[in-house]
C-alpha positions as CSV (number, residue, x, y, z in Angstrom):
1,X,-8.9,26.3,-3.7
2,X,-5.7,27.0,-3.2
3,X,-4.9,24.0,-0.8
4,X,-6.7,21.6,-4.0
5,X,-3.9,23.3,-6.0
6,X,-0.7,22.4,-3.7
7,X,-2.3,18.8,-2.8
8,X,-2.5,18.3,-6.8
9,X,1.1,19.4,-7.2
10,X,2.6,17.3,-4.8
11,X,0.9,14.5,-6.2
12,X,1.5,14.9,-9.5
13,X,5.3,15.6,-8.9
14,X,5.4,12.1,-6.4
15,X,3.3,10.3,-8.9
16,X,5.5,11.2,-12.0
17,X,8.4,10.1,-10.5
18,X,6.6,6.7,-9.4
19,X,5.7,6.2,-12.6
20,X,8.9,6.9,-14.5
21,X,10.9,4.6,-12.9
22,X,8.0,2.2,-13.3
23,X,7.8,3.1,-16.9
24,X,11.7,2.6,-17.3
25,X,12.0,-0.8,-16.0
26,X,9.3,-1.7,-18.1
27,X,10.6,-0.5,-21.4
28,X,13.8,-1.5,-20.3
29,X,12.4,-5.1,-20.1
30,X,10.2,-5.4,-23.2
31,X,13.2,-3.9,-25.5
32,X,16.0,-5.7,-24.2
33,X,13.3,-9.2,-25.1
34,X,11.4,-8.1,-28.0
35,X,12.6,-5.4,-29.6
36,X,16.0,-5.3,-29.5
37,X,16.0,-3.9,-33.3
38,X,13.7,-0.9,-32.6
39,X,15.1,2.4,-32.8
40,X,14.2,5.9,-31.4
41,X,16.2,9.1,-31.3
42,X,19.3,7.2,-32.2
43,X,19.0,5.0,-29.4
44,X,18.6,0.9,-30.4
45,X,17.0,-1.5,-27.8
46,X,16.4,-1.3,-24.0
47,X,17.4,1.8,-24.4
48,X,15.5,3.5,-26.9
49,X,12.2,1.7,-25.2
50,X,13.4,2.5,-21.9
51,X,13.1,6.3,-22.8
52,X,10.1,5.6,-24.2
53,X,8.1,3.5,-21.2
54,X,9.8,6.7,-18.8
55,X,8.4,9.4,-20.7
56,X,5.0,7.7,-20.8
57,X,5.1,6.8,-16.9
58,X,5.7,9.9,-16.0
59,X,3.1,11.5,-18.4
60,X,0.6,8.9,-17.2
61,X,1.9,9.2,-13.5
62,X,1.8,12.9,-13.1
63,X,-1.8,13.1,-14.9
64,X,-3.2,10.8,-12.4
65,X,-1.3,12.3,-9.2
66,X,-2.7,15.5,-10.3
67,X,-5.8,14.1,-10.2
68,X,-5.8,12.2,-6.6
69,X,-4.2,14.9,-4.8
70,X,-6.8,17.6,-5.8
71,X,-9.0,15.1,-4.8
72,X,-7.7,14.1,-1.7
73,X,-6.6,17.8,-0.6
74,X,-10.5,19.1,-1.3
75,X,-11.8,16.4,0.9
76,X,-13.2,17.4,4.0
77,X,-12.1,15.6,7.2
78,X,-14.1,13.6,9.1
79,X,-15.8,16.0,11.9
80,X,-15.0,14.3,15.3
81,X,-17.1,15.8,18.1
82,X,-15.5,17.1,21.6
83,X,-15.7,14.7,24.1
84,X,-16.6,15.8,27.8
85,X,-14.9,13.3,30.6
């Protein structure tokens, strides 16, 4: 259990930070061409999307890193037999 526990940590905190950088550059690139009029928290633009697209990458990203890495760290390895020469 507990190695399901560190395996989903690590891949939440690698995923998160995948994701928020993805998730900025993308915001970043739909409000500085479409809505460069949109507002949030003060901010106008790329820059209010951009905080935006991050906080929902890393949401998103961290959710689904969770997930895998329980996933991958409960996994058993493949049991490869002893081989006699």
């Amino acid at each position: 259990m507990a190695r399901g526990v560190v395996g989903a940590l690590i891949g939440a905190g690698l995923l998160a930070l995948v994701g928020l950088v993805i998730g900025l550059i993308t915001g970043i690139q739909i409000g500085g061409n479409y809505f460069s009029d949109f507002e949030f928290e003060g901010a106008r633009g790329y820059i209010a999307t951009g905080n935006i697209g991050a906080r929902v990458g890393a949401v998103i990203g961290g959710l689904s890193g969770a997930i895998l890495g329980f996933w991958l760290a409960r996994k058993k390895p493949a049991h490869r037999g002893h081989v006699e020469a």
